[in-house]
C-alpha positions as CSV (number, residue, x, y, z in Angstrom):
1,X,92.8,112.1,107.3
2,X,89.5,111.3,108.5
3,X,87.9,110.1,104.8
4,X,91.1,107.8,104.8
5,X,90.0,106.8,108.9
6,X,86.9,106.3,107.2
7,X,87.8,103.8,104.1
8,X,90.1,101.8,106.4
9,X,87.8,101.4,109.8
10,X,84.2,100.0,109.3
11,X,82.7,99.7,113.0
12,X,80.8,96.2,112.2
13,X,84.6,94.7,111.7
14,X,84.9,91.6,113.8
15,X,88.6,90.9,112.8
16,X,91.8,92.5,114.9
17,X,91.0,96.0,115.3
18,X,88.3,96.4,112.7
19,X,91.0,98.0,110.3
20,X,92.0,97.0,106.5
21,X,95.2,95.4,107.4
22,X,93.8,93.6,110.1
23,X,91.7,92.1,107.2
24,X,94.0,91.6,104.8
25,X,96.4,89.9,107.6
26,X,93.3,87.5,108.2
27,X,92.5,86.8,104.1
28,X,96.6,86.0,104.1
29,X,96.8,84.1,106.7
30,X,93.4,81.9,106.3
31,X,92.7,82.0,102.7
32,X,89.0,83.3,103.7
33,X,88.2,86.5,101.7
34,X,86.2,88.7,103.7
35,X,85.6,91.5,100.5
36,X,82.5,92.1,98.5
37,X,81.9,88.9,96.5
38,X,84.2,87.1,98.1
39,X,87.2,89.3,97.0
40,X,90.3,90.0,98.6
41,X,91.1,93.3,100.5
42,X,94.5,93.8,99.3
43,X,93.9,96.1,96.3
44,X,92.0,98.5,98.8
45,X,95.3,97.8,100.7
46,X,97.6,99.1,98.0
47,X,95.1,102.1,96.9
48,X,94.9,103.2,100.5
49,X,98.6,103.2,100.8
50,X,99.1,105.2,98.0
51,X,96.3,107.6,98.9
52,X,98.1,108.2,102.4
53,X,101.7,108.6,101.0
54,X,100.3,110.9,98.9
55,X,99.0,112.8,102.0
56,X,101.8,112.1,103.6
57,X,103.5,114.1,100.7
58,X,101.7,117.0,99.5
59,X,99.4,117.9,101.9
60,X,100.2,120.3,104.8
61,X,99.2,118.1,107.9
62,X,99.2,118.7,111.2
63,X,101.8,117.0,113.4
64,X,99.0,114.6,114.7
65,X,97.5,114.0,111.7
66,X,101.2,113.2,109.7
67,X,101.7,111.1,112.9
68,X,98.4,109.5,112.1
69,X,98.8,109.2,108.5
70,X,102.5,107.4,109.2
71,X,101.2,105.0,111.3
72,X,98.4,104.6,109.1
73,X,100.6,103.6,106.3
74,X,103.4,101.7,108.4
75,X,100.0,99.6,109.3
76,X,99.2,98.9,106.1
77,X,102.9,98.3,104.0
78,X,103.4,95.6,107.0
79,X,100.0,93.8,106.1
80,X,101.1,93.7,102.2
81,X,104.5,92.5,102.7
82,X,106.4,96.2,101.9
């Protein structure tokens, strides 16, 4: 869990709590894209969300991290409208 922590969290982040669907909440509600040539975050939205479920799903977690990864993905399926 901690590369996806990783992908999802930058520490420079100045929007919500610094996380991907705090961005992608932002890009929706404002139409400013805040992504790498002014693209949108949601695609790292949807990859990250699969990446997790698959976690979630074959991976032997811990109950923390599985806790984690949930929320994790809850986080992000709520940003993209899931």
């Amino acid at each position: 869990m901690k590369n996806a922590i990783k992908q999802l969290y930058r520490g420079k982040s100045f929007i919500g709590d610094g996380g991907t669907a705090d961005v992608i909440r932002f890009e929706q509600e404002t139409g400013i894209m805040l992504g790498k040539n002014g693209g949108s975050h949601v695609q790292k939205g949807i990859d990250m969300a699969s990446y997790i479920q698959n976690k979630i799903l074959t991976q032997n977690l811990s109950d923390t991290d599985r806790t984690l990864a949930t929320r994790l993905l809850d986080d992000l399926n709520s940003a993209l409208g899931r």
